[in-house]
C-alpha positions in Angstrom: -22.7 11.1 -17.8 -21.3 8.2 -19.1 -20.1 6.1 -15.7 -16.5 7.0 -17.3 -13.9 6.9 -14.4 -12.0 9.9 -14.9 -12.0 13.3 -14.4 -13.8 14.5 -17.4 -17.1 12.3 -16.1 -19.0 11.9 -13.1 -16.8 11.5 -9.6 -18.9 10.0 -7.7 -19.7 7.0 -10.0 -17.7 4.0 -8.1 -15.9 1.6 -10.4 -17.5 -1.4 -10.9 -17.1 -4.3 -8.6 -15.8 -6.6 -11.2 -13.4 -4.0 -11.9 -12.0 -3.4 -8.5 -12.0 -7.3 -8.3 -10.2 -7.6 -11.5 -7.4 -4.7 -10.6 -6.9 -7.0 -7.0 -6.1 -9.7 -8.8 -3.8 -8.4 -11.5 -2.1 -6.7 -8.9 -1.6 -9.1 -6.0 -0.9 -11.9 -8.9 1.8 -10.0 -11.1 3.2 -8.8 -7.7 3.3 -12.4 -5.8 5.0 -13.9 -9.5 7.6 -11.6 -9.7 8.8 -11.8 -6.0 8.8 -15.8 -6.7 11.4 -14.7 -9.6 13.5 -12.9 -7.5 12.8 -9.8 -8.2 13.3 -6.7 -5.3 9.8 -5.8 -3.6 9.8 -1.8 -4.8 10.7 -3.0 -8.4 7.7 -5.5 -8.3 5.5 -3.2 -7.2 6.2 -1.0 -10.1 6.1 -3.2 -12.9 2.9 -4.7 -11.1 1.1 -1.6 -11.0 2.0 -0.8 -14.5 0.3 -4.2 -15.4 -2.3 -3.6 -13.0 -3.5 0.2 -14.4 -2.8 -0.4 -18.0 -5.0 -4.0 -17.9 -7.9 -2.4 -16.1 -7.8 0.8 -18.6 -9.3 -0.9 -21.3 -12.2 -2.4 -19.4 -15.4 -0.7 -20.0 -16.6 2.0 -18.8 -12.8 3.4 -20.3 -11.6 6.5 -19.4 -11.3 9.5 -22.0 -8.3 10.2 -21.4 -5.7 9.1 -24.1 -4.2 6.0 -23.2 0.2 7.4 -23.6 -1.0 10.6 -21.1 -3.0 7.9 -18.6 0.1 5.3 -19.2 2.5 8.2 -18.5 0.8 9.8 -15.0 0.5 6.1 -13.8 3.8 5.3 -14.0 5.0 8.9 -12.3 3.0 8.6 -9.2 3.7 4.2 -9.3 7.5 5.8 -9.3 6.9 8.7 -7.1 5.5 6.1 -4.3 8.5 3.6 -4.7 11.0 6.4 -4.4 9.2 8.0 -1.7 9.2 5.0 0.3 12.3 2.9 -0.7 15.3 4.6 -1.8 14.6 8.3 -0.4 14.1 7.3 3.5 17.4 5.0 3.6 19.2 7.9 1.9 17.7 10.3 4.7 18.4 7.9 7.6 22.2 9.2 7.0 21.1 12.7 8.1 18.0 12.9 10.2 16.3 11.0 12.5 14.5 7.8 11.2 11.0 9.3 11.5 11.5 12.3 9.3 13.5 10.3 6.9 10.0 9.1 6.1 7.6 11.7 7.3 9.9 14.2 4.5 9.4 12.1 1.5 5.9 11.1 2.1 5.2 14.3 2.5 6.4 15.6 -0.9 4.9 12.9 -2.4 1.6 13.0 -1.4 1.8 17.1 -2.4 2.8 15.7 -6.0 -0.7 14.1 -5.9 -1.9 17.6 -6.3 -0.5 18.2 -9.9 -1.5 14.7 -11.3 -5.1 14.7 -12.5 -4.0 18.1 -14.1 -1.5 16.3 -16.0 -3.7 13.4 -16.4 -7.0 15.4 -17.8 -6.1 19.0 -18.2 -8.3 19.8 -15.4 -8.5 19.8 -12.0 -10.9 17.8 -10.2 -9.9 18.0 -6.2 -13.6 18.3 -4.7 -14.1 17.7 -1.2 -18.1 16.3 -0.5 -20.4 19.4 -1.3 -18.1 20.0 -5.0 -16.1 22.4 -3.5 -12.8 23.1 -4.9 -9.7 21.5 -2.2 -7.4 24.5 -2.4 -3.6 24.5 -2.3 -3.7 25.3 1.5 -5.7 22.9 2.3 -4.0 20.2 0.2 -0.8 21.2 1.9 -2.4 20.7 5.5 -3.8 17.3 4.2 0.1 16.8 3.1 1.4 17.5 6.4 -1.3 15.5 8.2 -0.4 12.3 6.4 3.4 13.0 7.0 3.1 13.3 10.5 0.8 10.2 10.7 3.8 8.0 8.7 6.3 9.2 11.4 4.2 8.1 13.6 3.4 4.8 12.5 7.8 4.5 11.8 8.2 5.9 15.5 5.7 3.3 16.7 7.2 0.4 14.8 10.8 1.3 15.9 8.9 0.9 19.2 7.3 -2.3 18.9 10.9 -3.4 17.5 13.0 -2.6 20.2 10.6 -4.2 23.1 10.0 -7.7 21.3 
């Protein structure tokens, strides 16, 4: 293999230092300008993580992936997390309790992870540590999981709020 980081090459090749270095800075930089412009946190965060993923794509080792499909998957998961955690919980707040307003979305969310290196490569590549194939089930347990742990982190914060 190559050292590629995608999911036609070698998972358990980390990136590079410089790279993760390099993606941290882009990130937190591009993010930390545009909030000194004025410009909304979850709309930041997007265009940031747009900069951040198409800058670092081009650094060596480069993925094999064409560049439109990579662009493309980045941008729906970057705009699958805002709307998960911006717009879709104050929406839900209307209707449910404050806890599930989050727990719902991050749970779909994080089961539309499932789909995305199949878009991304073609293939899928969920492996848990001896190359086993993560099944659907287990994804959605893994999906439930991480819900439950975000209405628990909301519950504990509404918590927190109310006593100080």
């Amino acid at each position: 293999m190559d050292g590629n980081l995608n999911a036609e090459t070698n998972l358990d090749t980390p990136p590079p230092k410089q790279l993760t270095i390099l993606g941290t800075i882009v990130l937190v930089g591009s993010l930390r300008i545009l909030q000194g412009l004025g410009v909304s946190l979850p709309i930041a965060l997007f265009f940031s993580g747009v900069l951040d993923l198409c800058v670092t794509y081009w650094i060596p080792p480069r993925s094999r992936v064409p560049f439109p499909r990579y662009a493309l998957t980045t941008m729906l998961t970057l705009l699958g997390f805002i709307v998960a955690f911006w717009p879709s919980p104050e929406l839900l707040r209307r209707l449910l309790p404050v806890e599930l307003a989050y727990a719902l979305p991050a749970f779909f969310f994080s089961l539309s992870l499932y789909a995305m290196p199949i878009l991304q490569s073609g293939k899928r590549w969920h492996y848990e540590k001896d190359k086993q194939d993560i099944s659907f089930v287990k994804w959605i347990i893994g999906c439930a999981v991480f819900s439950i742990i975000v209405g628990s982190v909301v519950m504990i914060l509404g918590i927190v709020r109310r006593h100080w």
